[in-house]
VOGU-3710 file (C-alpha; in Angstrom, 3 decimals, decimal comma):
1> xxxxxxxxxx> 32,556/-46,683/1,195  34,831/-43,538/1,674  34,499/-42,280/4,972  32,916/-38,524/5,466  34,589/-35,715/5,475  34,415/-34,368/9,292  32,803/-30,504/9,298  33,347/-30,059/12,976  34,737/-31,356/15,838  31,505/-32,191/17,258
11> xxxxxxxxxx> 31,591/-35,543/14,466  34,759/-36,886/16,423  37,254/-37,582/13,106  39,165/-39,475/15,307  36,700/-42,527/15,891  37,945/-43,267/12,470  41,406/-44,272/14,536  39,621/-45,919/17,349  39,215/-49,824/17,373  36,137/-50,915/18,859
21> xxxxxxxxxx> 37,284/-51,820/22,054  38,180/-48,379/22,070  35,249/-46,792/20,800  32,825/-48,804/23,350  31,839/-46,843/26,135  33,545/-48,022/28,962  31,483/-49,197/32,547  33,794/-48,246/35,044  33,093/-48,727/38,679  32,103/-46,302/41,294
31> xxxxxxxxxx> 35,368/-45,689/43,048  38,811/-46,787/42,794  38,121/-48,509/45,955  35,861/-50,513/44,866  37,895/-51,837/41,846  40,672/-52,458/44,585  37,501/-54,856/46,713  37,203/-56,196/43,265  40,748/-57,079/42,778  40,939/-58,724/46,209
41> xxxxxxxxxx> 37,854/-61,156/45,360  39,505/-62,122/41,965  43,311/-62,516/42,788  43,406/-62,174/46,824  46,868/-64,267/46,475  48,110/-62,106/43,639  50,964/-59,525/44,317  49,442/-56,243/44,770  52,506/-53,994/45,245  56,410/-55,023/44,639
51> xxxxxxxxxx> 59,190/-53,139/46,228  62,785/-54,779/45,204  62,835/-58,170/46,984  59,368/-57,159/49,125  55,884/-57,905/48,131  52,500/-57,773/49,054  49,197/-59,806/48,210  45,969/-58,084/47,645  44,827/-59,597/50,548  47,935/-58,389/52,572
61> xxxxxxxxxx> 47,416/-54,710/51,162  43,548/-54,964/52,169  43,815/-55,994/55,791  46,972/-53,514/55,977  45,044/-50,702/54,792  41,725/-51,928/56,377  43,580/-51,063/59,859  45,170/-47,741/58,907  41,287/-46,860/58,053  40,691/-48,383/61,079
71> xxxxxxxxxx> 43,162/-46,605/63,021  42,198/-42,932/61,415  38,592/-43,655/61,893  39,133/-44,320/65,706  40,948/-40,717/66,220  37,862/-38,983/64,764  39,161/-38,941/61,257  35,071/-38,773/58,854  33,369/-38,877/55,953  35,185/-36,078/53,501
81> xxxxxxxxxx> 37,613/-35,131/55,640  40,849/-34,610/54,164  44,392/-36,506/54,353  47,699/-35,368/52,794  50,007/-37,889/51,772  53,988/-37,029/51,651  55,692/-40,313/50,573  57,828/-41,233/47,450  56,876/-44,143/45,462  56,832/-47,335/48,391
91> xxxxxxxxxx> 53,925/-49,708/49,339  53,258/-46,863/51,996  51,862/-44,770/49,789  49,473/-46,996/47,856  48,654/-48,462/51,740  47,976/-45,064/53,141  45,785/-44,142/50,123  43,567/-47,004/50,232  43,468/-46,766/54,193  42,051/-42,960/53,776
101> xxxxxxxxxx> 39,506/-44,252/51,213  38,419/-46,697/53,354  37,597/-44,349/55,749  35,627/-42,152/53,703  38,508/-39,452/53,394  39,921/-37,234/50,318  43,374/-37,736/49,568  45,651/-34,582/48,819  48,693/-35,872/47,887  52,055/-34,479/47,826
111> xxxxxxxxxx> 55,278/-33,628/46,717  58,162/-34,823/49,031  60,613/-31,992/47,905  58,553/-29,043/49,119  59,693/-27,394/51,560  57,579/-25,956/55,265  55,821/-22,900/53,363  54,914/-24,930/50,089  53,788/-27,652/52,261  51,914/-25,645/54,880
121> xxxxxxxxxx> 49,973/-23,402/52,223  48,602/-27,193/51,291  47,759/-28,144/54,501  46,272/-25,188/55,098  44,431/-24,626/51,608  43,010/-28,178/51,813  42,042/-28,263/55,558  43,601/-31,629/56,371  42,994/-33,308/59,187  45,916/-36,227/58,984
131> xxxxxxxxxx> 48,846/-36,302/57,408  51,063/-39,494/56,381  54,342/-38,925/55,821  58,264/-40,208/55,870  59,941/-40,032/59,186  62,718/-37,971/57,906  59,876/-35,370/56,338  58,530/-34,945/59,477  61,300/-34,580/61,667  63,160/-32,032/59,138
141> xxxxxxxxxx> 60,459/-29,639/57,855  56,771/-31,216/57,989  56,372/-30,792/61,642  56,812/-26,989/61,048  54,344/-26,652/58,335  51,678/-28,433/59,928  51,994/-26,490/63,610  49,396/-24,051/62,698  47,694/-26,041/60,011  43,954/-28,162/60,877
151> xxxxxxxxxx> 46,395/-31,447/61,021  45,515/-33,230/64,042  46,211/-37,113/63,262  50,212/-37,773/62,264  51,570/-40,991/60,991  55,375/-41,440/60,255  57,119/-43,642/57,826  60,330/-44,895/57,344  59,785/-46,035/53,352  62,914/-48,501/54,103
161> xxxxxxxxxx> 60,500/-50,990/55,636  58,633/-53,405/53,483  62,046/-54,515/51,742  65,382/-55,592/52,845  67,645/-54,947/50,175  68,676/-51,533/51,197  69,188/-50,142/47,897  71,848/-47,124/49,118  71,348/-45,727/45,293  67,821/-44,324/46,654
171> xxxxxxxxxx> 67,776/-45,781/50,432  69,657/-43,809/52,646  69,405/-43,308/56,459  68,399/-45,991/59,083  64,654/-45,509/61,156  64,190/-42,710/62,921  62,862/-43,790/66,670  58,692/-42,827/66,734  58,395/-38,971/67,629  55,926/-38,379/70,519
181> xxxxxxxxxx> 53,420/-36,074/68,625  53,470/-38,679/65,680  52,514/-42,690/65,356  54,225/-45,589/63,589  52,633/-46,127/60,239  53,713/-49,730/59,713  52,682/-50,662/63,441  49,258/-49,032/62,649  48,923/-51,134/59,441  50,033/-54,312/61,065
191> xxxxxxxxxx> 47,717/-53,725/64,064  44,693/-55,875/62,346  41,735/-53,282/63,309  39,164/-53,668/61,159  38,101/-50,815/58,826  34,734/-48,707/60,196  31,914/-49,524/58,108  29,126/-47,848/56,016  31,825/-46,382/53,953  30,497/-46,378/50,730
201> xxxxxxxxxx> 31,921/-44,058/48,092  30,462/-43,071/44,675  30,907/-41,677/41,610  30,205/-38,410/42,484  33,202/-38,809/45,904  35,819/-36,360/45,700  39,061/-39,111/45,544  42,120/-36,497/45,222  42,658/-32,696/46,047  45,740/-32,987/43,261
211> xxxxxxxxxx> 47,657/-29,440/43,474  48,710/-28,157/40,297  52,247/-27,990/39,963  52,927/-24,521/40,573  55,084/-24,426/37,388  53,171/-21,103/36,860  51,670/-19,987/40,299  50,547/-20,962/43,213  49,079/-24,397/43,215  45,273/-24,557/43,990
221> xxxxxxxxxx> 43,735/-27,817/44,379  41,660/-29,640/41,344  38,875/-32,191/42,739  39,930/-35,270/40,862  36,650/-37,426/41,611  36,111/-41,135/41,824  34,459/-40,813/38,833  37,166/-39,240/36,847  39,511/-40,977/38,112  37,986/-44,380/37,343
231> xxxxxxxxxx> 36,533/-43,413/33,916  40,751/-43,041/33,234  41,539/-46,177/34,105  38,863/-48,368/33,154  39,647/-46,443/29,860  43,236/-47,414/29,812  42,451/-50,995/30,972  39,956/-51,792/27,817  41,890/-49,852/25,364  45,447/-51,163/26,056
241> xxxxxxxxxx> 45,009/-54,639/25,289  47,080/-55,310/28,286  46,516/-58,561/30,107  45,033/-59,151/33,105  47,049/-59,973/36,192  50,654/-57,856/34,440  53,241/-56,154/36,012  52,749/-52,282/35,802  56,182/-50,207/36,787  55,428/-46,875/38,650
251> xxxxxxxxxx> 57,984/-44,517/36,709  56,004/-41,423/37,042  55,402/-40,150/40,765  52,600/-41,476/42,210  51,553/-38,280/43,854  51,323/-36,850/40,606  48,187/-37,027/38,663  49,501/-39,408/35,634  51,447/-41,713/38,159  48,191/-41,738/40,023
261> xxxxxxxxxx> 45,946/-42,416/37,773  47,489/-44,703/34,504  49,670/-46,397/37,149  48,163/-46,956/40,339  44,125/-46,910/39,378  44,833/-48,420/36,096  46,780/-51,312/37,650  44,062/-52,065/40,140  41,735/-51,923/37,579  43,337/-54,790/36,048
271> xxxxxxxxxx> 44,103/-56,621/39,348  48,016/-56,339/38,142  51,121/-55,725/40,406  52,521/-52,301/40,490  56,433/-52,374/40,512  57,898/-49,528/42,630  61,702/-48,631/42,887  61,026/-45,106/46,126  62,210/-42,345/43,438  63,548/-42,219/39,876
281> xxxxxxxxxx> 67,213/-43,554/39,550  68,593/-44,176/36,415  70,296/-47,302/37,284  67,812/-48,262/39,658  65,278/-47,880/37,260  66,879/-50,513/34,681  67,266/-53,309/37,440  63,959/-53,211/38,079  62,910/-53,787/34,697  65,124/-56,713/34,420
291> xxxxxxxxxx> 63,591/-58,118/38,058  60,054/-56,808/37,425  59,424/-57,376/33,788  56,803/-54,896/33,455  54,533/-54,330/30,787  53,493/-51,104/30,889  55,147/-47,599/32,250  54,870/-44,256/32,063  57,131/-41,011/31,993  58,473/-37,990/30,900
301> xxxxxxxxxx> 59,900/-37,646/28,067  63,398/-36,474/30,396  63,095/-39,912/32,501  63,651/-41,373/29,400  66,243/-39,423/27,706  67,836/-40,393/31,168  67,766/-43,970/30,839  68,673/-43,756/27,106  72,089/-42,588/28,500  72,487/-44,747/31,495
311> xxxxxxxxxx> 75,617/-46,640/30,968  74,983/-50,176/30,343  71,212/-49,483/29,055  69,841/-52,136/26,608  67,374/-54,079/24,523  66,854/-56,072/27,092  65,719/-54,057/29,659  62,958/-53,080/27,826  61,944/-56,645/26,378  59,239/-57,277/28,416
321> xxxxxxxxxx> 57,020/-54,275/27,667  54,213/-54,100/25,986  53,386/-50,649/25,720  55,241/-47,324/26,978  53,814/-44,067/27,193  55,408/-40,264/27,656  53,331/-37,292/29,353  53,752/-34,910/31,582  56,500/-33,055/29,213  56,438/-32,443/25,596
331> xxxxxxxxxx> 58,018/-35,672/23,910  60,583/-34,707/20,692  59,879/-36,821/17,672  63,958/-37,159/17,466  63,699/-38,738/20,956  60,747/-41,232/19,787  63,023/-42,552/16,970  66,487/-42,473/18,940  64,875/-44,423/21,769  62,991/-46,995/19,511
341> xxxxxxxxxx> 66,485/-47,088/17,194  68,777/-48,105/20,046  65,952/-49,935/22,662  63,482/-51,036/20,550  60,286/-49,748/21,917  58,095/-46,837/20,294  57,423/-44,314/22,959  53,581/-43,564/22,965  52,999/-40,026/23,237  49,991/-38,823/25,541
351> xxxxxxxxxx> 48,421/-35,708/26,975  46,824/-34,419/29,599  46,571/-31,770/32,670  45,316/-32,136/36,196  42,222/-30,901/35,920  41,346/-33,755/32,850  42,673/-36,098/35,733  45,872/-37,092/33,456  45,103/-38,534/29,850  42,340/-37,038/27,439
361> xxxxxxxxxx> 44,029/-37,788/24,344  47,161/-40,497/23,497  48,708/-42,394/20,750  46,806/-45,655/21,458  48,177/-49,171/20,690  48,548/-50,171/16,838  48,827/-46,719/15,712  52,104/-44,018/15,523  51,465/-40,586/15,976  52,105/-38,364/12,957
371> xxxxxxxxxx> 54,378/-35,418/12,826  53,447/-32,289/11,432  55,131/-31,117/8,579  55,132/-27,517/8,819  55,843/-27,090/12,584  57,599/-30,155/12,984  55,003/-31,339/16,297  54,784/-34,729/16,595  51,226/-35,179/17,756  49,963/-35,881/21,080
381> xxxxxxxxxx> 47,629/-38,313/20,755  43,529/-38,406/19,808  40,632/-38,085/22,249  38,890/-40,909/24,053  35,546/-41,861/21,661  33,783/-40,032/25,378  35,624/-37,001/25,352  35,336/-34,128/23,048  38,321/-32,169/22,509  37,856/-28,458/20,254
391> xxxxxxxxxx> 40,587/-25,910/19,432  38,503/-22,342/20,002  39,478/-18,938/18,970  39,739/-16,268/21,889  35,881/-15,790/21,560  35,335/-19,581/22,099  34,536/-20,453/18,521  35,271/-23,310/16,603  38,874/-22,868/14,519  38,897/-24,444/11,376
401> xxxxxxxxxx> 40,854/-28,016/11,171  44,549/-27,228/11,186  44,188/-23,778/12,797  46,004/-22,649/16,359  43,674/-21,806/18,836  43,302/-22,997/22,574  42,421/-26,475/22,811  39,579/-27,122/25,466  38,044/-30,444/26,966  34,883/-32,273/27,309
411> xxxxxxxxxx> 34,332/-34,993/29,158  33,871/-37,670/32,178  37,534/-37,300/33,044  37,538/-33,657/33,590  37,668/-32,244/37,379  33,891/-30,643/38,602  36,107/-27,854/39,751  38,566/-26,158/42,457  39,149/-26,924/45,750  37,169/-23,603/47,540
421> xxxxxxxxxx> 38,045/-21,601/44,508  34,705/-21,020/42,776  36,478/-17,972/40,780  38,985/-19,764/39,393  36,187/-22,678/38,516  33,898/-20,364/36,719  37,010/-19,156/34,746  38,627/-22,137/33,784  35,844/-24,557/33,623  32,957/-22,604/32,300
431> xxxxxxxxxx> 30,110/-24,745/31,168  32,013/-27,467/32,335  34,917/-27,468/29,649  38,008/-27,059/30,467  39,894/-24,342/28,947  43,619/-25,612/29,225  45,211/-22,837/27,916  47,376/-24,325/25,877  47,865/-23,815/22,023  47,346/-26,623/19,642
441> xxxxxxxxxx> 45,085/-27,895/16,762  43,858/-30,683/15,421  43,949/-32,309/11,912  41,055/-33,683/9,838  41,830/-37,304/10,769  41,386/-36,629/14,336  45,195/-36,577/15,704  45,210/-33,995/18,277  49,048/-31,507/18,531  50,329/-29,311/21,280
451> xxxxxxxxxx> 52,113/-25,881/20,141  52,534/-24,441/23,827  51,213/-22,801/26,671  49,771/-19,440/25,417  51,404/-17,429/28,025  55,243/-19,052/26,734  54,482/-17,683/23,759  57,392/-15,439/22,792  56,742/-11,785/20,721  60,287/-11,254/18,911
461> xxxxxxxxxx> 59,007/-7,960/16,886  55,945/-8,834/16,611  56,182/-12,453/15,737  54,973/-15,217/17,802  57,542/-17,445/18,248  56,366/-20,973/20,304  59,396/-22,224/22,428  58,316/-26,211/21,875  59,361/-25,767/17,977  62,770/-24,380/18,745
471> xxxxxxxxxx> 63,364/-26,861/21,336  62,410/-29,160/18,812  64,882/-28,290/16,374  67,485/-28,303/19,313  66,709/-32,087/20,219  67,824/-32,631/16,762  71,597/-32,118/17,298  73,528/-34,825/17,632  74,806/-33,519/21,449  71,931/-31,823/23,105
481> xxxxxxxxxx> 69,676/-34,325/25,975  67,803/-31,704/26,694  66,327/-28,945/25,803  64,543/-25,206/26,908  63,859/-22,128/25,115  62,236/-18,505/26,691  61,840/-15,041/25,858  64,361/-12,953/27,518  64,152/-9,020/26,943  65,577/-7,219/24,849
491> xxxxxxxxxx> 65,987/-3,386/23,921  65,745/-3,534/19,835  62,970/-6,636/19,266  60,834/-6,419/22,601  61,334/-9,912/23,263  64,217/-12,784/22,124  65,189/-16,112/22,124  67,175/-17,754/24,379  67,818/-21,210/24,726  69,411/-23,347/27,521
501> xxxxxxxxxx> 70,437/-27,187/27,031  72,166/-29,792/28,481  74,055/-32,728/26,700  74,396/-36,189/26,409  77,293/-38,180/28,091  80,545/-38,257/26,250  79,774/-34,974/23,501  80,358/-31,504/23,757  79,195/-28,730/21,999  79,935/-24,652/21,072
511> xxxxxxxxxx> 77,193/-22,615/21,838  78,173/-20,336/18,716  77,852/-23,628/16,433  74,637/-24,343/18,142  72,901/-21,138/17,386  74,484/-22,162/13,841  72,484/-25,142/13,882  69,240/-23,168/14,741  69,728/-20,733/12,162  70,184/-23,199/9,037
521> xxxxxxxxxx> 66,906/-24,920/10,119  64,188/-22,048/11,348  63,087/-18,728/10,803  65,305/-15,752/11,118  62,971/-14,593/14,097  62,849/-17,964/15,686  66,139/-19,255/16,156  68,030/-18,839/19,476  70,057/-15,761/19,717  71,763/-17,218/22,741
531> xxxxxxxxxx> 72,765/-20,876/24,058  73,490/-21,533/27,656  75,170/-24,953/28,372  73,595/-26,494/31,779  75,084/-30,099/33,325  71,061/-30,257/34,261  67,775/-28,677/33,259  65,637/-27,757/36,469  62,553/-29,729/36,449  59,840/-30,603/38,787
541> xxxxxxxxxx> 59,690/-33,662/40,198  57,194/-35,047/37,698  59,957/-34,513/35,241  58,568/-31,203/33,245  61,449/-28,961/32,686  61,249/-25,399/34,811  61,110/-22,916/32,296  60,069/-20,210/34,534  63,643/-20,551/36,951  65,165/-20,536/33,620
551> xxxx> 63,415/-17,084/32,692  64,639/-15,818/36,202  68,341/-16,332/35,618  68,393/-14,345/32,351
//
């Protein structure tokens, strides 16, 4: 029978794509700690967490955790309070999360490179009441931003610990000796206090205050809840097809949203071990996917341009997976087929934001994501069979199929709001859909593709020009590794394009012949009027390239 034609997106074309594991509602549990207690009564002897030559058990990681909840708990630490998290990707982290969930706390975490203002106006914004940290973070600039802050319980790490290989590529300085307004994290979590009990957390539990990345502002807090966060992973669990019990490696931060979520929650979920390596390292990276062999990762699409040049990189280090996926940054269709050419895996293209508590659409498992053949957009991905995704006109109406507009979500996944910022609730979440502000449409079949952010749009004369196509067009050329375009004044067309770029190892490249390049291939009001050669983009430290600094240099 042929299938019908779809007259909306309120039929959900894509459930045509779906298999049925896929398109069967999903029963996820009521918090991520729960699925962890789950874990621990299926595979207590299981490795939890793997840290080059260290590991821990699930039932290692539950009494260690059981005592930091233990330990917060006993210095008047509640129900909902709040607890930031400053560590890199260790066993500490996952430990300290756990612990605070255990004790009926929110986690907010955070990013290790801020600095004292960007960390205080968290601390502050949030209202926490602990904060776990690294030693070195403490000593050097968290102290200062949490002097005048609500923080009133301190624990200090030295991520070293839990391993003894010493890796000097990421490992660097010896312990710092306990400071006297701070505690010993490890001795905490070795203590063997029990955790305080009655903590049970729902559903409906705020589990993360997860800052935006400031990429465009000040970061305000979205309230990831256990419920979003679970429906996520229990998602990714029953739609992968990965096996129970496999290795998951933690490429993307795990104080960011998608490291969070599709690593850590979705690992759990599965009772699998989560490989960590402290902080991306090219090299570093590949040895632990020759130790490790994981099954699953996921990145940006610059972590992997990165190992794609590491000298030495191989098949082989990629043998073992079973699926890889790319969010966070926009993913070039000349990188999916370069990386799959020379490594062998197909990069699985995925999308999400914060506030939709990482994924609500990705290029699931048996199917290859299409590429559009005017703009050249390889799609992102299609919805979840739960979540409804529409592309809306600036009135909020339906656009046909195929038509720009903003895309906005529907569904379990997304956030019930901001953190103290009803305002900014009402305005981006109105209804409860999530207006992402960002450009895209969707084709009859379902597949779901990202133009931009509206407000990167460039006017050259009068014409929008969208900086992902050029920067598509750039990734293209035999030389470039990556890739950045903006709209830099100017006195004749209002607005035009410039484009910066870095390049692989071993090429070089004219910027003249580059803007060459450009020309024969796109408009005569899109191509780059200017090329800037870079030895490195600036990104964030979840990878998405800073187009913003960029804008501020021209």
């Amino acid at each position: 029978m042929a299938r019908a034609v779809p007259n909306s997106y309120a039929d959900k074309p894509w459930l045509g794509l779906l298999s049925e594991a896929q398109r069967k509602p999903v029963d996820p549990p009521p918090s991520v700690l729960y699925a962890f207690r789950d874990a621990v009564r299926r595979a207590p002897d299981r490795h939890a967490l793997a840290y080059f030559d260290g590991r821990l058990t699930y039932r290692r990681a539950d009494e260690m955790s059981d005592a930091i909840a233990g330990h917060l708990a006993g210095r008047g630490f509640r129900r909902g309070d709040r607890a930031a998290v400053v560590l890199q990707n260790s066993p500490h982290f996952v430990l300290a999360v756990l612990g605070i969930w255990k004790a009926g706390g929110t986690v907010v975490p955070m990013n290790p490179m801020y600095k004292a203002a960007e960390a205080g106006h968290i601390l502050h914004d949030a209202g926490a009441t602990a904060l776990i940290c690294a030693d070195r973070a403490w000593a050097e600039r968290l102290r200062e931003a949490a002097d005048s802050s609500p923080v009133r319980i301190v624990l200090t790490a030295c991520e070293s610990g839990l391993q003894t290989r010493d890796d000097t590529r990421v490992l660097r300085g010896g312990r710092l000796p306990v400071p006297e307004d701070a505690e010993d994290f490890l001795t905490v979590a070795r203590s063997g206090a029990g955790a305080p009990e009655g903590i049970d957390l729902g559903p409906g539990d705020v589990a993360l205050i997860s800052y935006t990345s400031g990429t465009t502002g000040r970061p305000k807090g979205a309230m990831n809840t256990h419920g979003n966060v679970c429906h996520n992973a229990e998602r990714q669990r029953t739609g992968s097809g990965l096996p129970e019990g496999c290795t998951y490696f933690a490429l993307a931060p795990l104080f960011h949203i998608t490291g969070m979520v599709a690593q850590l929650a979705a690992c759990v979920a599965g009772a699998g071990t989560l490989a960590l390596a402290y902080r991306f390292e090219p090299g570093v990276v590949l040895d632990a996917f020759l130790e490790h062999r994981p099954a699953y990762t996921v990145g940006p699409a610059t972590a992997f341009m990165a190992l794609m040049a590491q000298e030495g990189v191989g098949r082989d280090h990629f043998a073992s997976f079973r699926m890889i996926s790319s969010g966070g940054a926009p993913l070039p269709p000349a990188l999916v087929e370069q990386f799959r050419a020379t490594l062998g895996p197909y990069l699985h293209n995925g999308y999400g934001l914060t506030e939709c508590t990482a994924p609500c659409a990705a290029v699931l498992p048996g199917l290859e994501a299409p590429v559009d053949p005017v703009s050249g957009t390889l799609a992102v991905g299609v919805p979840g069979a739960d979540t409804l995704v529409r592309v809306v006109d600036e009135q909020g109406a339906d656009v046909p199929f195929g038509e720009q507009g903003e895309i906005v979500v529907r569904g379990p996944q997304v956030i019930p709001g901001y953190w103290r910022r009803p305002e900014d609730t009402a305005a981006a979440l109105p209804g409860g859909e999530l207006r992402t502000g960002d450009i895209g449409f969707m084709d009859r079949d379902g597949w779901l593709y990202v133009v931009d952010r509206k407000k990167d749009m460039i006017n050259a004369s009068g014409f929008k020009v969208w900086p992902r196509e050029v920067e598509d067009v750039l990734y293209t050329h035999p030389a470039v590794r990556e890739a950045a375009v903006v709209g830099v004044p100017d006195p004749y067309r209002g607005e035009t394009v410039k484009a910066w770029i870095s390049l692989r190892p071993g090429t070089t490249a004219d910027p003249a012949a580059v803007v060459a390049y450009c020309r024969e291939r796109l408009a005569a009001y899109k191509y780059p009027r200017a090329v800037e050669i870079l030895p490195d983009l600036p990104k964030t430290s979840s990878g998405k390239i800073l187009r913003r600094e960029l804008r501020g240099r021209a």
